[in-house]
TIRO-2110 file (N, C-alpha, C; in Angstrom, 1 decimal):
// TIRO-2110
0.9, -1.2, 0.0, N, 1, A
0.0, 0.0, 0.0, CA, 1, A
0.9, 1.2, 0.0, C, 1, A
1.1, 1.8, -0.9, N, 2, A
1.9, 2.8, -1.3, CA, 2, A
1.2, 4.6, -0.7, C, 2, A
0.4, 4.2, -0.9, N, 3, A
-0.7, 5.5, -0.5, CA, 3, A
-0.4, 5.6, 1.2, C, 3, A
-0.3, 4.8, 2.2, N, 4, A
0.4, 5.0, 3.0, CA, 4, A
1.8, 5.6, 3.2, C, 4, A
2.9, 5.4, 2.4, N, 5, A
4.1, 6.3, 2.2, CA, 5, A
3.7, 7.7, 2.1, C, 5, A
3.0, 7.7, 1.1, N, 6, A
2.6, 9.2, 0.0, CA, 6, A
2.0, 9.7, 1.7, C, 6, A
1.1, 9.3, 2.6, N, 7, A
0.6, 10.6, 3.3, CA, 7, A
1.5, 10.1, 4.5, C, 7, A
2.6, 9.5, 4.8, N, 8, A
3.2, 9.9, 6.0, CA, 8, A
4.4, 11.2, 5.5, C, 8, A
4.7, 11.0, 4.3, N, 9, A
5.4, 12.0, 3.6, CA, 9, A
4.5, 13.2, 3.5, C, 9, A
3.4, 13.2, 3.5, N, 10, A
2.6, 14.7, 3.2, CA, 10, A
2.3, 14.8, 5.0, C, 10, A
2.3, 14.2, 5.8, N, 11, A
2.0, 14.5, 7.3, CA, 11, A
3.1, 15.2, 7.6, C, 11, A
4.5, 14.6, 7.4, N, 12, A
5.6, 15.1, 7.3, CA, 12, A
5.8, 16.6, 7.2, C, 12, A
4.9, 16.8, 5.8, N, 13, A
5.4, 18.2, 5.3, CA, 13, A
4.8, 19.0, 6.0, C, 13, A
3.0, 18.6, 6.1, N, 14, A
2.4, 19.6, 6.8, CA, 14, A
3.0, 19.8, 8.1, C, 14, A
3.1, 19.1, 9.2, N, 15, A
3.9, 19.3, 10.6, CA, 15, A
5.1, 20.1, 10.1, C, 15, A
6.2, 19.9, 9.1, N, 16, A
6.9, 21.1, 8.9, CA, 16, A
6.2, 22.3, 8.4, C, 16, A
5.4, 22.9, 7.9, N, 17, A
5.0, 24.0, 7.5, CA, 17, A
4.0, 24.4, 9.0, C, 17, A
3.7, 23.7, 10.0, N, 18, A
2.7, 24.2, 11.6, CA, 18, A
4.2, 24.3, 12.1, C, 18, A
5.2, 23.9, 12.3, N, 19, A
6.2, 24.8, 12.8, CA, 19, A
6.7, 25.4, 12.9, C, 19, A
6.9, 25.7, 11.5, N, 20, A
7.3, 27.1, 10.9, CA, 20, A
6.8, 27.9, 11.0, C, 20, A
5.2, 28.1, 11.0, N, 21, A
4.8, 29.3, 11.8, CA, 21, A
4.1, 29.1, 13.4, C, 21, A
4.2, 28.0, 13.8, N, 22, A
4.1, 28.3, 15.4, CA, 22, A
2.5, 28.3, 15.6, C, 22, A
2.2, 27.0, 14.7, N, 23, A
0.2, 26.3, 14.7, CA, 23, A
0.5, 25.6, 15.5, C, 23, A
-0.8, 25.6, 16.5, N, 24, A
-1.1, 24.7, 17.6, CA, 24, A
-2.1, 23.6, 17.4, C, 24, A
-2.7, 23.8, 16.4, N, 25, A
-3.3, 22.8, 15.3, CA, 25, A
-3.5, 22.7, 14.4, C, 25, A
-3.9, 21.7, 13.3, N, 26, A
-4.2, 21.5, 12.2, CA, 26, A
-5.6, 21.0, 12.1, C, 26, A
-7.0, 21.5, 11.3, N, 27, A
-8.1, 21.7, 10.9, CA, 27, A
-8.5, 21.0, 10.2, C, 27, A
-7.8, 20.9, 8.9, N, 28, A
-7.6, 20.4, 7.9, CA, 28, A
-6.9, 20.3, 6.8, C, 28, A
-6.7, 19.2, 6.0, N, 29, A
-5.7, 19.5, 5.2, CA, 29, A
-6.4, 18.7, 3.6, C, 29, A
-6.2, 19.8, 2.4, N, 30, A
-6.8, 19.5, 1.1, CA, 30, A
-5.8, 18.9, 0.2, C, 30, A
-6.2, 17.7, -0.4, N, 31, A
-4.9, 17.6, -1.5, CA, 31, A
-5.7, 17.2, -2.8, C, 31, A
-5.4, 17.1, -3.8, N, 32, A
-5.8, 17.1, -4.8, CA, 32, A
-5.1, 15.6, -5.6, C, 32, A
-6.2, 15.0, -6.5, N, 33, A
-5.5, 13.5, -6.5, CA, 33, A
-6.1, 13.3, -7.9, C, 33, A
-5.0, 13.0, -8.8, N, 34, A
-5.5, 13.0, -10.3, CA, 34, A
-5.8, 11.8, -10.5, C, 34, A
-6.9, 11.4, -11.9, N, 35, A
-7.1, 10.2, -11.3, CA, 35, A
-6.3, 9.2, -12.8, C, 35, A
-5.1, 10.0, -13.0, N, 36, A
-4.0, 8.6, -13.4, CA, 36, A
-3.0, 8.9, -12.6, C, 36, A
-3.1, 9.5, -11.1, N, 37, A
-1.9, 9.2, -10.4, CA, 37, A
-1.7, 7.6, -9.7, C, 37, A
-2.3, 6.8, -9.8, N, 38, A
-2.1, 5.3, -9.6, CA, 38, A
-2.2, 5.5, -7.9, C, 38, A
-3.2, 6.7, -7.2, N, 39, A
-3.3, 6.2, -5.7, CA, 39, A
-5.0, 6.4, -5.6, C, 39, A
-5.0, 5.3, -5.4, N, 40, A
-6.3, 4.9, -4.7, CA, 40, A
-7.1, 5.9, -3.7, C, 40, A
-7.9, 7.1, -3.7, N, 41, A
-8.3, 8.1, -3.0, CA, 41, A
-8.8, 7.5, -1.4, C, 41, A
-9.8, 6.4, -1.6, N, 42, A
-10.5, 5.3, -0.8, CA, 42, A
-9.2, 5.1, 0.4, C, 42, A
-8.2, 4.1, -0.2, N, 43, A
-7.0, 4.0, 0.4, CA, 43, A
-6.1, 5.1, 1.3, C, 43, A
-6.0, 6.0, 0.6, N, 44, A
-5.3, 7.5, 0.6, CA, 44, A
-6.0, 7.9, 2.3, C, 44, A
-7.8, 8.1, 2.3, N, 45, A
-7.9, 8.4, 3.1, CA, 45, A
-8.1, 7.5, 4.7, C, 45, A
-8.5, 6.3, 4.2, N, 46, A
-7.6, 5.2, 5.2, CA, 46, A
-6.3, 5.4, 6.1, C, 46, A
-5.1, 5.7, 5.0, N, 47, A
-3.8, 5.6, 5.2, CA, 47, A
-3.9, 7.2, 6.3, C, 47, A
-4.0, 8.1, 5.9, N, 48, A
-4.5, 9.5, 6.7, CA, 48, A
-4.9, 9.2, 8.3, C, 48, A
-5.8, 8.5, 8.0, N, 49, A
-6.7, 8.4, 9.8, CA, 49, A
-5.7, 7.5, 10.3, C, 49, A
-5.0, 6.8, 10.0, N, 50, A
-3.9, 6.3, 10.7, CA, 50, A
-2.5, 7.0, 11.1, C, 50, A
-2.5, 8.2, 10.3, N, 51, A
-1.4, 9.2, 10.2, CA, 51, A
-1.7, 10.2, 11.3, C, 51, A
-2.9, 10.5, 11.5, N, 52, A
-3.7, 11.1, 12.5, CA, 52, A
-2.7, 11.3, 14.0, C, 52, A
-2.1, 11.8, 14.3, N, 53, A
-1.5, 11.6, 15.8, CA, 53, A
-0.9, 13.4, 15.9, C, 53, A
-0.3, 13.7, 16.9, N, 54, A
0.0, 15.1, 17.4, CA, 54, A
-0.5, 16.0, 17.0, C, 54, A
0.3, 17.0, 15.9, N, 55, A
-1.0, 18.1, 15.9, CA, 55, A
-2.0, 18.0, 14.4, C, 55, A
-1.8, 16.6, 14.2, N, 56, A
-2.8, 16.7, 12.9, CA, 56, A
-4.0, 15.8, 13.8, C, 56, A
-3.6, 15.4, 15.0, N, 57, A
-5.2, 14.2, 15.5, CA, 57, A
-6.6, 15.0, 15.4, C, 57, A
-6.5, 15.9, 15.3, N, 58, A
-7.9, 16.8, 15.0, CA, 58, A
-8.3, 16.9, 13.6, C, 58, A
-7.2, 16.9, 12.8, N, 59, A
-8.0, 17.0, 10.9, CA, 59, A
-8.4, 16.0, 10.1, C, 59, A
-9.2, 17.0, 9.7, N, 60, A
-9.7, 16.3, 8.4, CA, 60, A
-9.6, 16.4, 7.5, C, 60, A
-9.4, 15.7, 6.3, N, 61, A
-9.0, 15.3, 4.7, CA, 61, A
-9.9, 15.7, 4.0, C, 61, A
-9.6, 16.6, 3.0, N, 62, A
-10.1, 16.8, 2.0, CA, 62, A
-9.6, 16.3, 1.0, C, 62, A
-10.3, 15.2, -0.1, N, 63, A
-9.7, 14.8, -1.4, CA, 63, A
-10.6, 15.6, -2.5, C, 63, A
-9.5, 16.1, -3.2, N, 64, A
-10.1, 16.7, -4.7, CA, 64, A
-10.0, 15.3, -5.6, C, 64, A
-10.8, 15.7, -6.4, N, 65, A
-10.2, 14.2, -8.0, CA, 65, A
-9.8, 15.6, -9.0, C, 65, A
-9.4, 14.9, -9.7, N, 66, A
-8.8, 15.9, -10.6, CA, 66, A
-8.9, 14.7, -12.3, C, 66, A
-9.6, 15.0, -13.0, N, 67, A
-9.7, 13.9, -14.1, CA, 67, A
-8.4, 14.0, -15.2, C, 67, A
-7.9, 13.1, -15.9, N, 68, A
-7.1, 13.2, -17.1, CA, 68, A
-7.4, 14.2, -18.0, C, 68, A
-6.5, 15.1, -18.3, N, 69, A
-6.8, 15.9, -19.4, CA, 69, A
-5.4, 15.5, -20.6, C, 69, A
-6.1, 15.4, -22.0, N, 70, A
-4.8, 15.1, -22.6, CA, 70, A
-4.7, 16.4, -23.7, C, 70, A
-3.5, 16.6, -24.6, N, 71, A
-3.4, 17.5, -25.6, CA, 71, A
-2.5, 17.1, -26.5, C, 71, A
-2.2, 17.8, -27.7, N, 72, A
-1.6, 17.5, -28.7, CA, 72, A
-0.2, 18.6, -28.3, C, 72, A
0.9, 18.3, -27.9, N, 73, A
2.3, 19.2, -27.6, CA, 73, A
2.6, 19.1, -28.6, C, 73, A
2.3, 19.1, -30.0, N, 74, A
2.9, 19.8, -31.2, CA, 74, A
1.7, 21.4, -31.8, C, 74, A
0.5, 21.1, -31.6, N, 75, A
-0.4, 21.9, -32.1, CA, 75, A
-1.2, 22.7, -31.1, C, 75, A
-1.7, 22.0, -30.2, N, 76, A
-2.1, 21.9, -28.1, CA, 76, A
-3.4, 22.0, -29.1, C, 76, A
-4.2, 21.4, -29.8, N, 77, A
-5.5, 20.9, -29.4, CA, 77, A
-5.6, 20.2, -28.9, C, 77, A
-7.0, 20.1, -27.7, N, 78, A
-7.0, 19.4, -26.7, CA, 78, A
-7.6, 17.7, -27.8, C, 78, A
-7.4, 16.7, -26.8, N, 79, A
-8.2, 15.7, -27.7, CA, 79, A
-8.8, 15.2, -26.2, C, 79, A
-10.6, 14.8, -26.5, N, 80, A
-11.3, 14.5, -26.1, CA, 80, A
-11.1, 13.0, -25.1, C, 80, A
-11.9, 12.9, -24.2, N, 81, A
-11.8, 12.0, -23.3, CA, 81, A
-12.2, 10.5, -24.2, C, 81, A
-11.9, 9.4, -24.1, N, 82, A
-11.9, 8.2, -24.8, CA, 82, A
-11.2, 8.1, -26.3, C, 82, A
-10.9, 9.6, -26.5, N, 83, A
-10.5, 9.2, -28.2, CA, 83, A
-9.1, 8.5, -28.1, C, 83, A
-8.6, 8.3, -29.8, N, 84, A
-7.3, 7.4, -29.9, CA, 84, A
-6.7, 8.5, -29.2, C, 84, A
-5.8, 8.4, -28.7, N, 85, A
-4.4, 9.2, -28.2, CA, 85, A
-3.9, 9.8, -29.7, C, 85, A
-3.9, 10.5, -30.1, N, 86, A
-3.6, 10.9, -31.5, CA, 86, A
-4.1, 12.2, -31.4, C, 86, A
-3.2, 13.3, -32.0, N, 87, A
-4.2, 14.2, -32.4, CA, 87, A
-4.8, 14.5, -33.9, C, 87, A
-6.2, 14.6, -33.8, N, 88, A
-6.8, 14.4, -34.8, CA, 88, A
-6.3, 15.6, -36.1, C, 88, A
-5.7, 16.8, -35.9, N, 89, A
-5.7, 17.4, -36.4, CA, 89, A
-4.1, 17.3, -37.2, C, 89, A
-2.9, 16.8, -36.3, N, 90, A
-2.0, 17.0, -37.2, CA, 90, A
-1.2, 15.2, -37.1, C, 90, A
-1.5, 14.5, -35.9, N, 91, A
-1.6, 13.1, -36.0, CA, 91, A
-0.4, 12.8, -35.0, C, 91, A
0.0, 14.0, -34.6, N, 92, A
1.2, 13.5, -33.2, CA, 92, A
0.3, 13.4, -31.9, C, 92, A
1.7, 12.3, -31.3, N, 93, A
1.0, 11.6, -30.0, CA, 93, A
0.8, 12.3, -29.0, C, 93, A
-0.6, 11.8, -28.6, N, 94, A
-1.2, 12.8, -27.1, CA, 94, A
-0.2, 13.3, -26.1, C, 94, A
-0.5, 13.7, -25.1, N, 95, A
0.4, 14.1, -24.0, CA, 95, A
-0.3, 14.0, -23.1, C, 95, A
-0.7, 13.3, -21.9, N, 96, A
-0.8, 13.7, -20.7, CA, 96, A
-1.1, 15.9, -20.0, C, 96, A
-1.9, 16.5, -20.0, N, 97, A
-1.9, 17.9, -19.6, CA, 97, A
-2.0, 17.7, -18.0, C, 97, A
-2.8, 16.8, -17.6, N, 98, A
-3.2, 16.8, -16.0, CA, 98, A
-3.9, 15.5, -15.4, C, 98, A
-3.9, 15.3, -14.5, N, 99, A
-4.3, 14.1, -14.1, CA, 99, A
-3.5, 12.9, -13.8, C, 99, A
-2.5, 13.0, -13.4, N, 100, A
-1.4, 12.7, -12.9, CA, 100, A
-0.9, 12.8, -11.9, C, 100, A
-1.3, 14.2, -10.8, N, 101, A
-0.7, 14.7, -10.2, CA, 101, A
-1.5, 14.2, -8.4, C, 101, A
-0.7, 14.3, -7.6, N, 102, A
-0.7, 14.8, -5.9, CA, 102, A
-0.6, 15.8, -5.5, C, 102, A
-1.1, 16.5, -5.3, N, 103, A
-0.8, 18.3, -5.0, CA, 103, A
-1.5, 18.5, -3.8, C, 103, A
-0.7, 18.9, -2.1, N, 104, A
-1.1, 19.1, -1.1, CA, 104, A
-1.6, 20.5, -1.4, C, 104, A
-2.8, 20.8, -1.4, N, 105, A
-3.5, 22.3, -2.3, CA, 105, A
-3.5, 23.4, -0.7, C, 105, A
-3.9, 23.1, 0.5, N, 106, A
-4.5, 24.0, 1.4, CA, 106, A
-4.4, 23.0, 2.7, C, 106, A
-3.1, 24.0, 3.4, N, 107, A
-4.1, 23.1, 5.3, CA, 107, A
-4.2, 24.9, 6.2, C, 107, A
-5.4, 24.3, 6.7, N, 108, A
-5.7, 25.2, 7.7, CA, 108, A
-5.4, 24.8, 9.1, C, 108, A
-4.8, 26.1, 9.5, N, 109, A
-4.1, 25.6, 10.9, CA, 109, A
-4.4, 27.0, 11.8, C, 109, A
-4.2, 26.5, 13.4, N, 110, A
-4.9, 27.4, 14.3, CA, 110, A
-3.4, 28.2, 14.8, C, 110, A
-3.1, 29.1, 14.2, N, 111, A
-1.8, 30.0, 14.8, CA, 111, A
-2.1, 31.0, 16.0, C, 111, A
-1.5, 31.1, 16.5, N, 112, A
-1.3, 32.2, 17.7, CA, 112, A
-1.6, 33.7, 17.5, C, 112, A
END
């Protein structure tokens, strides 16, 4: 279960960023989860409530989806969801634009 790594590393980060300004808690925290990053959201937030301890034992997870967007990086017309990977217009191969990604987007924390 990989998605476990991914949020002891994002607990990680957030506890360094409530340091650095001197939060006495964490509220919540939003990430954003594309859905050809290969982690399971379901999982993701499982792995989280187990991450749960010091000053994140009070938050809560927010998951964004974020869907596949693809394009043509020779022309950038976009090509539609289900089509060949091709662009229809000049015939080079799709590209991946978004939906890929993990992006810790927003934690709200209770500062002094």
């Amino acid at each position: 279960m990989h998605e476990y790594s991914l949020v002891r590393a994002m607990a990680d980060r957030v506890e360094q960023e409530a340091r650095e300004r001197g939060a006495t808690a964490i509220s919540r925290v939003a990430v954003r989860i594309g859905s050809m990053s290969g982690v399971e959201p379901e999982l993701f937030a499982s792995a989280f409530t187990l991450c749960r301890e010091g000053i994140l034992a009070g938050a809560e997870l927010e998951i964004r989806r974020s869907e596949a967007a693809w394009g043509c990086p020779a022309c950038a017309a976009p090509i539609r969801a289900g089509a060949v990977l091709r662009c229809p217009a000049c015939g080079t191969s799709a590209k991946l634009l978004s939906g890929d990604e993990i992006i810790l987007e927003q934690i709200e924390m209770e500062v002094p």
